[in-house]
PDB file of N, CA, C and O in Angstrom:
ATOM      1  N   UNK A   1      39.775 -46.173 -42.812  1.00  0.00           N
ATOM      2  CA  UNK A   1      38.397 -46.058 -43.220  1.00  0.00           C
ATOM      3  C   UNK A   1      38.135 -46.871 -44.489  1.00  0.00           C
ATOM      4  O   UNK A   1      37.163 -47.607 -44.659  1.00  0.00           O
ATOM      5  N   UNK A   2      39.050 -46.661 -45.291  1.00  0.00           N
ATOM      6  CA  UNK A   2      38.836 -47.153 -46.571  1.00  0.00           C
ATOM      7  C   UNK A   2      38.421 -48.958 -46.520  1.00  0.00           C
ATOM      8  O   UNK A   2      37.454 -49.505 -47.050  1.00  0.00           O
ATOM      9  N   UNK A   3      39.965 -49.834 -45.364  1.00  0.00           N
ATOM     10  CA  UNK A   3      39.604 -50.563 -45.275  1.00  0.00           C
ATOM     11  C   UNK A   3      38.093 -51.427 -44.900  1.00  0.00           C
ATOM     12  O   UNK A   3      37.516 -52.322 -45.517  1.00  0.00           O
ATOM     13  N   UNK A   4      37.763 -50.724 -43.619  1.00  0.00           N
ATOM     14  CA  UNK A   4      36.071 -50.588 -42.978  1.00  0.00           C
ATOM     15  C   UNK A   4      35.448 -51.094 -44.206  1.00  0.00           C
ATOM     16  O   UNK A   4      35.083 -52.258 -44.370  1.00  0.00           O
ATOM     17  N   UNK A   5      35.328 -49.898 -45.273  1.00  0.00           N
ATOM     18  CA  UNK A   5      34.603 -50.038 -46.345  1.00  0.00           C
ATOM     19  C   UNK A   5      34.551 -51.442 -47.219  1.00  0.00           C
ATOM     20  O   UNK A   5      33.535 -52.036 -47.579  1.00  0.00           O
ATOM     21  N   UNK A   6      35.593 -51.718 -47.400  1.00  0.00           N
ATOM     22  CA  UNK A   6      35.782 -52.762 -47.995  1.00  0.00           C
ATOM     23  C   UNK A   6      35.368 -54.034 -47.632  1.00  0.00           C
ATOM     24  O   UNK A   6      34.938 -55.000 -48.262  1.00  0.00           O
ATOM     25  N   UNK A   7      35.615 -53.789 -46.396  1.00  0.00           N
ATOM     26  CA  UNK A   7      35.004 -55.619 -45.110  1.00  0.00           C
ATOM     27  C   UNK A   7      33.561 -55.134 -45.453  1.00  0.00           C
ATOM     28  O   UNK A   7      32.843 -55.903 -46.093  1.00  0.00           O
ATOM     29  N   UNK A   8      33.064 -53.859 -45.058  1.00  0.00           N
ATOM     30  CA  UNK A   8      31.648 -53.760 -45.224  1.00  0.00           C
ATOM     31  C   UNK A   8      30.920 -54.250 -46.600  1.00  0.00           C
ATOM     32  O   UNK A   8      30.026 -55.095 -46.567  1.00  0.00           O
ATOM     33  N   UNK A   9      31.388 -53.637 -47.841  1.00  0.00           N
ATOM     34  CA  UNK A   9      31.464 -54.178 -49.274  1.00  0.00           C
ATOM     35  C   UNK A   9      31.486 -55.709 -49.314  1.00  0.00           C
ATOM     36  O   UNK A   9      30.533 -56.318 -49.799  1.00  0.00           O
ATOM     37  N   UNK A  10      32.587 -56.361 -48.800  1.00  0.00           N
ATOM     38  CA  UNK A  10      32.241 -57.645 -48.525  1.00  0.00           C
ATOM     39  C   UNK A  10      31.312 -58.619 -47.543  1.00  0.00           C
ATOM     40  O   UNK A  10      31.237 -59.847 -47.498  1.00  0.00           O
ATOM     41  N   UNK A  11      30.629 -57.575 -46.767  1.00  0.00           N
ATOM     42  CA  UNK A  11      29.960 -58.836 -46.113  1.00  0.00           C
ATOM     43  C   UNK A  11      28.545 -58.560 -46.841  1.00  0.00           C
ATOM     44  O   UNK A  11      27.774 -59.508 -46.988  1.00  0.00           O
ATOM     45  N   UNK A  12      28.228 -57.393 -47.254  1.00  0.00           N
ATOM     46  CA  UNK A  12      27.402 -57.238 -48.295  1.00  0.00           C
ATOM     47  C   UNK A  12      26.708 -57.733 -49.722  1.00  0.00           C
ATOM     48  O   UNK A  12      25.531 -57.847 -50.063  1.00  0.00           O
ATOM     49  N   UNK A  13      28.202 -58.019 -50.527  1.00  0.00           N
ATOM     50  CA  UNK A  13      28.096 -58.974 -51.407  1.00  0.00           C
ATOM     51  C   UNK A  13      27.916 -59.998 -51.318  1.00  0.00           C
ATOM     52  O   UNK A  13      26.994 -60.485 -51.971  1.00  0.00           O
ATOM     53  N   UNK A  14      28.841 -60.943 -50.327  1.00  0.00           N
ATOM     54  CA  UNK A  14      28.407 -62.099 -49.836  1.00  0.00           C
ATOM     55  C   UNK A  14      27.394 -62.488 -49.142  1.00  0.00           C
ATOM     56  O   UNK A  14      27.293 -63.703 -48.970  1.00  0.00           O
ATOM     57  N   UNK A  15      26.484 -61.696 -48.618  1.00  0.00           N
ATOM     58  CA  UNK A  15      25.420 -62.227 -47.840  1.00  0.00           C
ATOM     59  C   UNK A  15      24.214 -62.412 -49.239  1.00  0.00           C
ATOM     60  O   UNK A  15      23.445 -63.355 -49.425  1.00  0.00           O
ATOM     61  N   UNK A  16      24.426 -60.944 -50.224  1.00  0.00           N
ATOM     62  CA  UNK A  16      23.408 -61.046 -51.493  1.00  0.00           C
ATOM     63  C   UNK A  16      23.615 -62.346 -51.737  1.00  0.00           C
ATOM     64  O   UNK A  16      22.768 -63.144 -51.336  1.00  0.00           O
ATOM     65  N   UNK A  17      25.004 -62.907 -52.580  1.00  0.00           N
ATOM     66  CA  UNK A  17      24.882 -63.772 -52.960  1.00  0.00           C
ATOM     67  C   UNK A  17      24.685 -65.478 -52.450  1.00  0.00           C
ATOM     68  O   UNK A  17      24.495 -66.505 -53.101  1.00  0.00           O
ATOM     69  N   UNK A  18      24.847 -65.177 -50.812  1.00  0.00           N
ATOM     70  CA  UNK A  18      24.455 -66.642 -50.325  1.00  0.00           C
ATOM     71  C   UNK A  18      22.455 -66.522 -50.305  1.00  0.00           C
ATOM     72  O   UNK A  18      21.771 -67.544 -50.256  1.00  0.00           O
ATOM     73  N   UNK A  19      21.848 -65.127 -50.351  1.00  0.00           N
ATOM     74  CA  UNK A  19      20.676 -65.227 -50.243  1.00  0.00           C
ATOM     75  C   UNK A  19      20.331 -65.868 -52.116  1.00  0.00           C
ATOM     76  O   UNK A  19      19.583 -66.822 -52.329  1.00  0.00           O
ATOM     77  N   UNK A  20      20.856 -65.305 -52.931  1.00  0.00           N
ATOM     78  CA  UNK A  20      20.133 -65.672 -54.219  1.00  0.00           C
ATOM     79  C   UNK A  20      20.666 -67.444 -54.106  1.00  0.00           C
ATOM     80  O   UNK A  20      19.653 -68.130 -54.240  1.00  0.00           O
ATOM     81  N   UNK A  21      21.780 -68.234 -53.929  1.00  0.00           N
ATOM     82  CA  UNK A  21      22.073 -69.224 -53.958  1.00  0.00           C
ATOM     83  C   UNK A  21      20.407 -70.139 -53.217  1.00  0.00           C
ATOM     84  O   UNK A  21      19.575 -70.919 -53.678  1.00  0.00           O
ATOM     85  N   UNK A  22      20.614 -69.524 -52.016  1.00  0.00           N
ATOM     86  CA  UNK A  22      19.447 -69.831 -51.201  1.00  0.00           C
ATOM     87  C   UNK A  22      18.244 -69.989 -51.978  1.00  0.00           C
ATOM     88  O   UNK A  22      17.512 -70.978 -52.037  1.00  0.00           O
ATOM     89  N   UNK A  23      18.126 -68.747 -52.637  1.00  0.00           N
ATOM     90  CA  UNK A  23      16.278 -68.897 -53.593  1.00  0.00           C
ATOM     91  C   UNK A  23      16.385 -69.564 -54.867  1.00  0.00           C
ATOM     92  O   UNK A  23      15.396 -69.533 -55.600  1.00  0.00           O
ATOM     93  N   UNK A  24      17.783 -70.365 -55.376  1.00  0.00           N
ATOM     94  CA  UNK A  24      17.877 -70.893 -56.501  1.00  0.00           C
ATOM     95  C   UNK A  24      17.876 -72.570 -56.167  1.00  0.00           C
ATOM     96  O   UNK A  24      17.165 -73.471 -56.612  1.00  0.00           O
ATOM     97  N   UNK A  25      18.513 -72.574 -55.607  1.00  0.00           N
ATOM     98  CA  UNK A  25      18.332 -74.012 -54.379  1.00  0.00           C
ATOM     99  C   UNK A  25      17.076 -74.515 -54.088  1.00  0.00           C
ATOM    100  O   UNK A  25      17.060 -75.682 -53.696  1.00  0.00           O
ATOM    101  N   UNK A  26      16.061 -73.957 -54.176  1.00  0.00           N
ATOM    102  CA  UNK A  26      14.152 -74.390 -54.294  1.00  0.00           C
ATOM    103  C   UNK A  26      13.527 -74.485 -55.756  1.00  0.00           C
ATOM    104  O   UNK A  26      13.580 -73.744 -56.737  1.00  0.00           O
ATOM    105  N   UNK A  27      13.110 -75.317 -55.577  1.00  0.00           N
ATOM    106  CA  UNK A  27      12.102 -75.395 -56.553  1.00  0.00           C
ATOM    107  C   UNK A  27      10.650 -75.606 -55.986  1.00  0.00           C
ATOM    108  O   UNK A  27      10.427 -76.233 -54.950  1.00  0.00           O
ATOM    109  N   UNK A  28       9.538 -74.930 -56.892  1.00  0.00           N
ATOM    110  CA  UNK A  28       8.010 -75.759 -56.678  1.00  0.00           C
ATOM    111  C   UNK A  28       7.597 -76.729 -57.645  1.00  0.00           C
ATOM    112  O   UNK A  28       7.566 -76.799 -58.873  1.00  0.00           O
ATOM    113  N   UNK A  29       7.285 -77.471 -56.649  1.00  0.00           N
ATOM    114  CA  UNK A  29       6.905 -79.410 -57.392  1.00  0.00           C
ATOM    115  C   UNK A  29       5.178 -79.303 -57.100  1.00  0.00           C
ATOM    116  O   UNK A  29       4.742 -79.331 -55.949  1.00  0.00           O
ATOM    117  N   UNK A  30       4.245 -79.173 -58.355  1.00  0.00           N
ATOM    118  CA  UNK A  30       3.341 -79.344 -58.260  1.00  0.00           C
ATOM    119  C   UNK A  30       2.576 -80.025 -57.442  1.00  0.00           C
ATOM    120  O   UNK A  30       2.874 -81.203 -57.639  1.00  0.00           O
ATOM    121  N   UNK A  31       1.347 -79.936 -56.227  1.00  0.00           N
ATOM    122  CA  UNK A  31       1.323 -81.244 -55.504  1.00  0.00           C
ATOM    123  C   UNK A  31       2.164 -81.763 -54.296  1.00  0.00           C
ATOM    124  O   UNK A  31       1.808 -82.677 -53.552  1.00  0.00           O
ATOM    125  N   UNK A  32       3.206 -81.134 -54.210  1.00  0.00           N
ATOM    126  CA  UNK A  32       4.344 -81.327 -52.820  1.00  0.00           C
ATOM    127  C   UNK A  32       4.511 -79.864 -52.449  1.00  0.00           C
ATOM    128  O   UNK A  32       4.154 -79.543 -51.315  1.00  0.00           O
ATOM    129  N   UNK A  33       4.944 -79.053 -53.156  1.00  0.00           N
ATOM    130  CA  UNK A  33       5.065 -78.020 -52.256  1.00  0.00           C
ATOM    131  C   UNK A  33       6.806 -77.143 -52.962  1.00  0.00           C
ATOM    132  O   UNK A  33       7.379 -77.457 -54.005  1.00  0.00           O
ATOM    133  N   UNK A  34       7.199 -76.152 -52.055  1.00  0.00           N
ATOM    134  CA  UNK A  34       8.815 -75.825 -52.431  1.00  0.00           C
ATOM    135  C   UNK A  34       9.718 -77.366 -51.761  1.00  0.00           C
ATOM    136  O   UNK A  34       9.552 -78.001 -50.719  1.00  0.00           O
ATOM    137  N   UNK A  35      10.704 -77.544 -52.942  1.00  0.00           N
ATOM    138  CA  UNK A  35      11.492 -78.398 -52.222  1.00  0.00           C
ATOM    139  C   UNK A  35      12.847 -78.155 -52.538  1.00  0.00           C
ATOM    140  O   UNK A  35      13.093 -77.789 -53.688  1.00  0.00           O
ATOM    141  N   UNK A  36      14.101 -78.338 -51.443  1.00  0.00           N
ATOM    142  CA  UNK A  36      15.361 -78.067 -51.916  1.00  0.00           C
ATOM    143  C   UNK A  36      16.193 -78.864 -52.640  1.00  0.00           C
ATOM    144  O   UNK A  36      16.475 -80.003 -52.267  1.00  0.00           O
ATOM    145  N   UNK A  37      16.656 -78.323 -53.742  1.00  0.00           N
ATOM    146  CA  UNK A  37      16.694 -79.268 -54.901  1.00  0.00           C
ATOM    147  C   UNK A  37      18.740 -78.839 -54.507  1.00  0.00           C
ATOM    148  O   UNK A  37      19.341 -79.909 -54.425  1.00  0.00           O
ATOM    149  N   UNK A  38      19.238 -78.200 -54.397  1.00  0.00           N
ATOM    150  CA  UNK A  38      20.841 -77.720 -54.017  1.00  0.00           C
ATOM    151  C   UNK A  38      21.207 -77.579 -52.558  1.00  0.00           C
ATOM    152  O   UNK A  38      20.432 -77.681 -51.608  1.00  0.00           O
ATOM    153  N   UNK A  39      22.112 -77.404 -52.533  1.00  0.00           N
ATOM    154  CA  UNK A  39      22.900 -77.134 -51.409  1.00  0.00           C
ATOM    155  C   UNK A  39      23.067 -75.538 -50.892  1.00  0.00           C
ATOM    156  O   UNK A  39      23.309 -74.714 -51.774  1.00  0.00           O
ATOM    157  N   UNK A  40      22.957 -75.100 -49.605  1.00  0.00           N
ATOM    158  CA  UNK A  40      23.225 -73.977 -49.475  1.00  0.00           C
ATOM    159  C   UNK A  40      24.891 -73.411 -48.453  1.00  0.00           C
ATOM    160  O   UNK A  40      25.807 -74.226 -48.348  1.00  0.00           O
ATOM    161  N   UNK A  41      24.968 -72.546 -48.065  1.00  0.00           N
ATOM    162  CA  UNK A  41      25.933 -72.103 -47.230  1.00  0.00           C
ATOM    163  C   UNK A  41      25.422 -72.096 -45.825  1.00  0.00           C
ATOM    164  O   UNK A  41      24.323 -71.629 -45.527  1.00  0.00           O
ATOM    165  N   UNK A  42      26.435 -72.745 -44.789  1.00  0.00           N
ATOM    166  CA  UNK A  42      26.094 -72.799 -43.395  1.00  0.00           C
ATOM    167  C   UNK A  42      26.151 -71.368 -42.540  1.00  0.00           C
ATOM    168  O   UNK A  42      25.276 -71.044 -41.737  1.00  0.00           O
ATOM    169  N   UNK A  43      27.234 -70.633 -42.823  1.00  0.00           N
ATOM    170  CA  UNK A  43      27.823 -69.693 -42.280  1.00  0.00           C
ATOM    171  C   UNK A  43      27.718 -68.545 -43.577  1.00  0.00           C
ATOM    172  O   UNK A  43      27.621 -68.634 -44.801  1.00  0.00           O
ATOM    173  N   UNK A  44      27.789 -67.485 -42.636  1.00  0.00           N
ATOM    174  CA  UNK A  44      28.044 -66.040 -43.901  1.00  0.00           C
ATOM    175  C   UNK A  44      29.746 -66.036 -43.504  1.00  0.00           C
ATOM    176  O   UNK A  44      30.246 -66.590 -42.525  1.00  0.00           O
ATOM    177  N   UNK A  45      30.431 -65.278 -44.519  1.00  0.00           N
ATOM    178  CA  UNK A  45      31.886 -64.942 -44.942  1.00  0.00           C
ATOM    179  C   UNK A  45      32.032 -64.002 -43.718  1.00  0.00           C
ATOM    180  O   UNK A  45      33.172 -64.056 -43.257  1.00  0.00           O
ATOM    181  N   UNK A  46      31.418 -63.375 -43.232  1.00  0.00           N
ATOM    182  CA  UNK A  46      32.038 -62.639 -42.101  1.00  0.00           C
ATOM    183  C   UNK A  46      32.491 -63.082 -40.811  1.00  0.00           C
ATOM    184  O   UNK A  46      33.390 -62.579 -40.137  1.00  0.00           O
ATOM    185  N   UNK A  47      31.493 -64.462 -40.432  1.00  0.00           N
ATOM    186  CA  UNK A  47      31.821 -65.071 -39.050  1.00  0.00           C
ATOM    187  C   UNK A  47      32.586 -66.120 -39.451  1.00  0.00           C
ATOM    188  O   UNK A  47      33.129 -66.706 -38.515  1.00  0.00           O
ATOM    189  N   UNK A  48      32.889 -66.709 -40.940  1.00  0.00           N
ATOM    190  CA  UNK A  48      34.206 -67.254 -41.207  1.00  0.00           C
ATOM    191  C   UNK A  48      35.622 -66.659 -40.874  1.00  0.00           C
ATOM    192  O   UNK A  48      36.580 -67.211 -40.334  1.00  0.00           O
ATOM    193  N   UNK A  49      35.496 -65.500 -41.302  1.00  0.00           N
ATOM    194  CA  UNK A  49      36.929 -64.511 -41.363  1.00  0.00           C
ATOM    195  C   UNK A  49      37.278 -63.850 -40.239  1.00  0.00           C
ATOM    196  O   UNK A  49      38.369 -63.282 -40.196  1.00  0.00           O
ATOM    197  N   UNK A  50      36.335 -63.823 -39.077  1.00  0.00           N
ATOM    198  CA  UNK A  50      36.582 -62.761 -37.913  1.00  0.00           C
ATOM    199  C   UNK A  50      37.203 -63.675 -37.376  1.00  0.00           C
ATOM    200  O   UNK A  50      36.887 -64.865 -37.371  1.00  0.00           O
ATOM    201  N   UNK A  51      38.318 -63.077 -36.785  1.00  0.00           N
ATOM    202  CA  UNK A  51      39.258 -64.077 -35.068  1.00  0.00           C
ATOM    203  C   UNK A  51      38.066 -64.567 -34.345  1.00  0.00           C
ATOM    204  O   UNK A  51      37.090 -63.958 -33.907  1.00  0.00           O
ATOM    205  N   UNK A  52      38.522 -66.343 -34.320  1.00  0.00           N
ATOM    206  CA  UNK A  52      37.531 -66.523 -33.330  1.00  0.00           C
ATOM    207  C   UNK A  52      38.042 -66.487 -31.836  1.00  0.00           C
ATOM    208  O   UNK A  52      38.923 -67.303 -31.564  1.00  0.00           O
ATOM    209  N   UNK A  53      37.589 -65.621 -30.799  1.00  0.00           N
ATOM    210  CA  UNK A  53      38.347 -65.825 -29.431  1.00  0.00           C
ATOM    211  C   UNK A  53      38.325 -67.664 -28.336  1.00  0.00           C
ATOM    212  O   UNK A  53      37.384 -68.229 -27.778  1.00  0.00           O
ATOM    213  N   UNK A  54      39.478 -67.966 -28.430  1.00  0.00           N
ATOM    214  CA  UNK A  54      39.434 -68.919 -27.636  1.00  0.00           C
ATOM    215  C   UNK A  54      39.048 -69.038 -26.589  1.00  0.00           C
ATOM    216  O   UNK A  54      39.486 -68.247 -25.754  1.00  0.00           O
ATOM    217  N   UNK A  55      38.082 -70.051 -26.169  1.00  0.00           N
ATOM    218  CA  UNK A  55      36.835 -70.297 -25.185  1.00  0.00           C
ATOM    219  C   UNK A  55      37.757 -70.829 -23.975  1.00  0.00           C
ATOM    220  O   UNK A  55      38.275 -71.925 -24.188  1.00  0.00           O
ATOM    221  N   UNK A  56      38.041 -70.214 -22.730  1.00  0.00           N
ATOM    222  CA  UNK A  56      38.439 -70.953 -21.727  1.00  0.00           C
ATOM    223  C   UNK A  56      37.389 -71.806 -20.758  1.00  0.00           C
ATOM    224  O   UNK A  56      36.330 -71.606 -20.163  1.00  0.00           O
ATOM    225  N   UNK A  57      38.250 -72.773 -20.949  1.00  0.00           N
ATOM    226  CA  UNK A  57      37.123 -73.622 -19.745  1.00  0.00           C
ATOM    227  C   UNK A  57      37.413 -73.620 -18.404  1.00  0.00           C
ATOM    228  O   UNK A  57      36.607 -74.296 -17.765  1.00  0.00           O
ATOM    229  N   UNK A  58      38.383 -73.039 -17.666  1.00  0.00           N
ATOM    230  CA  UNK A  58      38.793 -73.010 -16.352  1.00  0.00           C
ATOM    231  C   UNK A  58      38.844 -71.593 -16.104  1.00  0.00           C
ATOM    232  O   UNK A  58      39.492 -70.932 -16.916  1.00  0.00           O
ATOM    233  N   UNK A  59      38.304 -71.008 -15.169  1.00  0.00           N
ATOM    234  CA  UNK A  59      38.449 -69.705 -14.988  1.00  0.00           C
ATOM    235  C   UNK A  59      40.040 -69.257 -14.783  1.00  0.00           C
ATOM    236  O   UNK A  59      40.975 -70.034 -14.593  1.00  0.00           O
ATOM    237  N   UNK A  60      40.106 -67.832 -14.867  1.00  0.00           N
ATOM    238  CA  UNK A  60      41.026 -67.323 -14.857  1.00  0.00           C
ATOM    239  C   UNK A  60      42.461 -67.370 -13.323  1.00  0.00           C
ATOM    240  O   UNK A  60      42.239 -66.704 -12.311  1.00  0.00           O
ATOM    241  N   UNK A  61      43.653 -68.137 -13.430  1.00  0.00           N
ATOM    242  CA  UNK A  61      43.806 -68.067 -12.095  1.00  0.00           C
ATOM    243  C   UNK A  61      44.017 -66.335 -11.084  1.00  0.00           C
ATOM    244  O   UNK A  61      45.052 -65.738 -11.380  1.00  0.00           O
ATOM    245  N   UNK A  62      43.413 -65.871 -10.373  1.00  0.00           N
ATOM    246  CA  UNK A  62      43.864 -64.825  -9.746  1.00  0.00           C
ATOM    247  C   UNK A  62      45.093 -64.860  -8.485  1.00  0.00           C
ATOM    248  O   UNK A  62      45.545 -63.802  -8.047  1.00  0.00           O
ATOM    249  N   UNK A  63      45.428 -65.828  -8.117  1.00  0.00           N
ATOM    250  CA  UNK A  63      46.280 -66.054  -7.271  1.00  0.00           C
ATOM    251  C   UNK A  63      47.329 -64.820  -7.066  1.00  0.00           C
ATOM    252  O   UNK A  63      46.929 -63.839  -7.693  1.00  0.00           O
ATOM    253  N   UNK A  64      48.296 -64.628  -6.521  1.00  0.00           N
ATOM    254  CA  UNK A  64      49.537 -63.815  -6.767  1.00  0.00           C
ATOM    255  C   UNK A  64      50.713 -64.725  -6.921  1.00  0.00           C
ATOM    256  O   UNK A  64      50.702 -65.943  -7.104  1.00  0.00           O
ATOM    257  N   UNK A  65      51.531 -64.071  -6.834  1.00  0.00           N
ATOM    258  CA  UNK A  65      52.752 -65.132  -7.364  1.00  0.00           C
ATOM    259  C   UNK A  65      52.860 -65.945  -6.314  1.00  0.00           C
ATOM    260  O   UNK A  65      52.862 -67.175  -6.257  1.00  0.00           O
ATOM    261  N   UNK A  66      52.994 -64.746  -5.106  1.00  0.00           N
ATOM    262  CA  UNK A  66      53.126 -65.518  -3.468  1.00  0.00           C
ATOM    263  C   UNK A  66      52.324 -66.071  -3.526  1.00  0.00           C
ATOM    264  O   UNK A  66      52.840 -66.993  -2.895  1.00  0.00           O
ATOM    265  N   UNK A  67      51.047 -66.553  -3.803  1.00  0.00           N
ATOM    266  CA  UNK A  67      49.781 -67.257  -2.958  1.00  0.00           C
ATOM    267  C   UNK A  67      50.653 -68.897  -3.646  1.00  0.00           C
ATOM    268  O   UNK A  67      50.768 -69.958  -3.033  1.00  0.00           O
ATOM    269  N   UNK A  68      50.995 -68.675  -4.639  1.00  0.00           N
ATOM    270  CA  UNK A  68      50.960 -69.746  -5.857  1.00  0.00           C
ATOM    271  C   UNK A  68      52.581 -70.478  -5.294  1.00  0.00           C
ATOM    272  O   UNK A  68      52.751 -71.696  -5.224  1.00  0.00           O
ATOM    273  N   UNK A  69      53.471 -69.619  -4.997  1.00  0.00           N
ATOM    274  CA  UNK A  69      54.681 -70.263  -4.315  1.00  0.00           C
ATOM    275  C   UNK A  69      54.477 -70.796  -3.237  1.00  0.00           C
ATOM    276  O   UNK A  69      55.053 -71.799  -2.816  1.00  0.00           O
ATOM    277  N   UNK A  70      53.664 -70.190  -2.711  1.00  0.00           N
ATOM    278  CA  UNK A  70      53.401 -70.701  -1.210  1.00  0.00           C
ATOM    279  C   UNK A  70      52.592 -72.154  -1.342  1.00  0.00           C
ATOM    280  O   UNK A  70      53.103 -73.068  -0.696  1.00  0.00           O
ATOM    281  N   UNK A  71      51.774 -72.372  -1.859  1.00  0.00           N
ATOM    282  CA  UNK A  71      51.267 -73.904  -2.371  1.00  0.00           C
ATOM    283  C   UNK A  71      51.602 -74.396  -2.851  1.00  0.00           C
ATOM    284  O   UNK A  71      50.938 -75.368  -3.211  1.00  0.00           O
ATOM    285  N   UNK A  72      53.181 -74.201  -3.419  1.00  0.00           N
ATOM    286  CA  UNK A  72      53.898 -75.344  -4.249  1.00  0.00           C
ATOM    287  C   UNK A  72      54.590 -75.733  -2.863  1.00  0.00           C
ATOM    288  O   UNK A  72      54.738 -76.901  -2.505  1.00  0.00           O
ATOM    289  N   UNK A  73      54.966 -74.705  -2.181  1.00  0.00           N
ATOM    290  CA  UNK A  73      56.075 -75.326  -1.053  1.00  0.00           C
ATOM    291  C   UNK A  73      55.390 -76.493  -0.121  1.00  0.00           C
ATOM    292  O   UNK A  73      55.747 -77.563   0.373  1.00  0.00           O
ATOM    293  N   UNK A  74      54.120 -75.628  -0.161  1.00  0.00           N
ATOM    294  CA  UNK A  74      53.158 -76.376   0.889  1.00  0.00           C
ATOM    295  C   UNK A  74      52.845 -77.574   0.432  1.00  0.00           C
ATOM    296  O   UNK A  74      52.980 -78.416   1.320  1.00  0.00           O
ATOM    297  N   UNK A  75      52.394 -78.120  -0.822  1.00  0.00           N
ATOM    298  CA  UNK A  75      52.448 -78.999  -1.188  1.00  0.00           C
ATOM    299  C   UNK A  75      53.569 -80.111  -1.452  1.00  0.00           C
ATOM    300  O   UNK A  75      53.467 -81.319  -1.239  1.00  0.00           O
ATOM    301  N   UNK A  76      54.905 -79.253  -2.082  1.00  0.00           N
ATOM    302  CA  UNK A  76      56.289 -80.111  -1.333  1.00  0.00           C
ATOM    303  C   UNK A  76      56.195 -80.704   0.214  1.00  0.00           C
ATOM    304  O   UNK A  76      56.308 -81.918   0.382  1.00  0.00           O
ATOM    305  N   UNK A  77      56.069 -80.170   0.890  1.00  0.00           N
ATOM    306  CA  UNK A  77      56.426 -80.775   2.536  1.00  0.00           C
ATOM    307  C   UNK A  77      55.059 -81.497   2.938  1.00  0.00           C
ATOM    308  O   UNK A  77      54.848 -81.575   4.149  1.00  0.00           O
ATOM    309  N   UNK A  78      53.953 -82.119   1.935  1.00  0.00           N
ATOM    310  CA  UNK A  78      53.284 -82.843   1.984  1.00  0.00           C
ATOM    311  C   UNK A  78      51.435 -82.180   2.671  1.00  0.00           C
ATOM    312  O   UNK A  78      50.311 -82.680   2.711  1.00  0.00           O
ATOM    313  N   UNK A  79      51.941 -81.071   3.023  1.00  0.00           N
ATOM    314  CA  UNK A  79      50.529 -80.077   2.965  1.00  0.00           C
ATOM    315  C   UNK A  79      49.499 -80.228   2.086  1.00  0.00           C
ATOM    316  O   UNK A  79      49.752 -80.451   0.902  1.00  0.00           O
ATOM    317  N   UNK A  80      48.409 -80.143   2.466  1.00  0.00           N
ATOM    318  CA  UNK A  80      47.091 -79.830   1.356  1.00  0.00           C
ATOM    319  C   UNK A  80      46.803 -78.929   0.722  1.00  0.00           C
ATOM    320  O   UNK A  80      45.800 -78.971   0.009  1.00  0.00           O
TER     321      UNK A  80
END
């Protein structure tokens, strides 16, 4: 639990402080309007730090072992 708390504590702080970075990063220019005078953060600290799951691009094979031996053989003796 304690830990919980702590990730929570942190995505908390860090989101405050990428928002104030954010409102310090503008200025108003008389005549133009707000303009961004700094740089901000792309990402918040939480979707930096979480495992990202690796994206498969080929579906999963379901075959069985047999289906899968059987098309290697088949394919040895020149089968399709």
């Amino acid at each position: 639990m304690q830990e919980l708390d702590n990730r929570l504590l942190h995505v908390y702080i860090t989101d405050a402080l990428k928002v104030i970075a954010e409102n310090a990063s503008k200025t108003v220019v008389p005549g133009v309007g707000v303009v961004d005078v700094g740089s901000t953060l792309t990402k918040r600290w939480i979707d930096m730090t979480k495992p990202q799951k690796p994206e498969s691009k080929e579906p999963e094979d379901t075959r069985t072992c047999r289906e899968i031996t059987d098309g290697i053989w088949q394919r040895m003796r020149g089968g399709k």
